[in-house]
PLY file of the C-alpha trace (Angstrom):
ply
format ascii 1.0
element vertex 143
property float x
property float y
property float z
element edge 142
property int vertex1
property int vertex2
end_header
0.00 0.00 0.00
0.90 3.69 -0.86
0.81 4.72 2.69
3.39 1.95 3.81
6.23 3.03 1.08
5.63 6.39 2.77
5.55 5.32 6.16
9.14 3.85 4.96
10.68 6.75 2.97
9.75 9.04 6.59
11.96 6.56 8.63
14.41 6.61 6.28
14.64 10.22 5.95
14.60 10.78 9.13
17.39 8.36 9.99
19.60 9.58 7.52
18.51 13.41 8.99
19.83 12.06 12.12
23.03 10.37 10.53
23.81 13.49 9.16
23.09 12.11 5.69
21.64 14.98 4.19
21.98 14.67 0.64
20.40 11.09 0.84
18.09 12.59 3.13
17.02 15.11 0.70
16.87 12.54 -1.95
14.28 10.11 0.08
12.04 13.53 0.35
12.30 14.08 -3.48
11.09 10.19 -4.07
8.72 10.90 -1.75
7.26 14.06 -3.67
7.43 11.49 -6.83
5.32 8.79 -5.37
2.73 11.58 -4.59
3.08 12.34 -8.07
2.80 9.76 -9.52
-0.04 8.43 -7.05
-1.98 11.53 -7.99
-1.41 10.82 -12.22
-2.29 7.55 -11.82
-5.46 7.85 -9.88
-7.29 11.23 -11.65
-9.25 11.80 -8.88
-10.19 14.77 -11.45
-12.10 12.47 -13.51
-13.68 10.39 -10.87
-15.07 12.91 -8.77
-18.41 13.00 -11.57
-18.53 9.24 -11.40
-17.73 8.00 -7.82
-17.60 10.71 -5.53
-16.14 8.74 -2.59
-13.30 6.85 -4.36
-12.35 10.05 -5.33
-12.45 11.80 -1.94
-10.15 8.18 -0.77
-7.97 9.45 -3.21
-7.38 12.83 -2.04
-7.38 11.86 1.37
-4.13 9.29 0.84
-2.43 13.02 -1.54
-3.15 14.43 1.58
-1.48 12.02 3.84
1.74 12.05 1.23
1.88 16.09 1.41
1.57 15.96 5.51
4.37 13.89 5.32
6.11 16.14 2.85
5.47 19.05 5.16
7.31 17.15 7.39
10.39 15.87 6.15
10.71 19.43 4.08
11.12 21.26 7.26
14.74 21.31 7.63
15.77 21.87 4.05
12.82 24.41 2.50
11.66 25.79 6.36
8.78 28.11 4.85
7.53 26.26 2.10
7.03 23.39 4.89
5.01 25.76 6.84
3.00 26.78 3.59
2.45 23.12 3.64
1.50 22.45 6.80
-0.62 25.99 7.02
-2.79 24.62 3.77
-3.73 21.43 5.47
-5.11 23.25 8.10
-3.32 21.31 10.50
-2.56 23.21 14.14
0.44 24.75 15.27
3.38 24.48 13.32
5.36 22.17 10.87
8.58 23.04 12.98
7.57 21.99 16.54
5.90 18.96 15.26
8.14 15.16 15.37
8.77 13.01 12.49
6.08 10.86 13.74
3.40 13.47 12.90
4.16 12.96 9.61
2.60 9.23 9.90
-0.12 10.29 12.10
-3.77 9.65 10.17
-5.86 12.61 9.31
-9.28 12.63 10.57
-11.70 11.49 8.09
-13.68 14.75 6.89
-10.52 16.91 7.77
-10.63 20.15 5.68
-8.08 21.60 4.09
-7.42 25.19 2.86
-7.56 26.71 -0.38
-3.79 26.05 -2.20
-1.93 28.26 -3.06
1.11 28.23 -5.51
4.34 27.50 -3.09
6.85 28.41 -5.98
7.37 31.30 -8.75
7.12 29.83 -12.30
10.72 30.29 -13.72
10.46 31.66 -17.35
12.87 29.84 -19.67
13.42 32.95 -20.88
17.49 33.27 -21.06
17.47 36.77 -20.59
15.34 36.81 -16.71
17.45 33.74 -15.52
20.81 35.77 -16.40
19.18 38.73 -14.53
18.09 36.22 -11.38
21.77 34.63 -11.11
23.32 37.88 -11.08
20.93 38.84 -8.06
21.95 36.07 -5.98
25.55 36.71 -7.29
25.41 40.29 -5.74
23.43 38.84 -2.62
26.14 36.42 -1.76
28.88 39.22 -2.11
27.53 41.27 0.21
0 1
1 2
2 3
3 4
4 5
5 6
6 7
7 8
8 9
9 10
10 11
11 12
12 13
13 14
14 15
15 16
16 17
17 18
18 19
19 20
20 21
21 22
22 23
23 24
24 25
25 26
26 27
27 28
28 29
29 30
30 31
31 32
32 33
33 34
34 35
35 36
36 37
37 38
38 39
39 40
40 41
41 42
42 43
43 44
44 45
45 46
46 47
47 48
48 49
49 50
50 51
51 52
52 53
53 54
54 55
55 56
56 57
57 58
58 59
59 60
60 61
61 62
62 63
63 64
64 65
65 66
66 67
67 68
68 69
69 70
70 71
71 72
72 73
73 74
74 75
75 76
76 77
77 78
78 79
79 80
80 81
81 82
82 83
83 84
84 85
85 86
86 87
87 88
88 89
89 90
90 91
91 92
92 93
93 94
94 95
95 96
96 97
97 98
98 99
99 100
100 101
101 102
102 103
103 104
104 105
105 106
106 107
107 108
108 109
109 110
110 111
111 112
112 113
113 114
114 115
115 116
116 117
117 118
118 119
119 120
120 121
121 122
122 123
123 124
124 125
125 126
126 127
127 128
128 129
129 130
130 131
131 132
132 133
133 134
134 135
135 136
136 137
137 138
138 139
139 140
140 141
141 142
């Protein structure tokens, strides 16, 4: 089940936090981002929400479980986004004084979340704005 290879990917990530592994760390929260991806693509809750309502809220409820545990294991690598996270779930307090087990704790059925919001700027490929973004963070860092 989806919700065990997560369950797995958090207790990796979160010994490999603790070994100081953070590259592989970081890696284990990117495959966990793709399984939620790919769960999501898969499943088209999209298209079954006209035709069975309640397989499609089941769907949506496991996406949710996957980005709570995103939230999570985010925390120490993208700090605000992982609050964005946690503050569109509409869970309480705060991604950063939660435990790595909160990100395996079940929902409640019915929970509501909040109205998403994009977490990241859309990056134009245009070659001109990218050259103009690098040299900001090239002046940042000298400074």
């Amino acid at each position: 089940m989806i919700l065990q290879t997560i369950r797995e990917k958090v207790e990796a990530a979160a010994q490999e936090f603790e070994d100081a592994k953070l590259q592989s760390a970081a890696n284990t929260l990117i495959g966990i981002s793709r399984i939620g991806n790919q769960y999501l693509n898969e499943k088209e809750p999209w298209n079954l929400v006209k035709k069975d309502r309640e397989k499609a809220a089941t769907i949506l409820y496991v996406a949710a479980q996957i980005v709570k545990a995103v939230a999570v294991v985010s925390a120490p690598f993208i700090p605000a986004t992982a609050e964005q996270l946690w503050q569109t779930l509409n869970l309480a307090g705060s991604v950063h004084t939660s435990r790595w087990e909160e990100a395996l704790k079940p929902l409640e059925a019915g929970h509501k979340i909040a109205k998403a919001k994009p977490l990241f700027q859309k990056i134009d490929a245009d070659e001109k704005k990218l050259d103009e973004m690098l040299e900001k963070v090239r002046v940042a860092k000298a400074i």
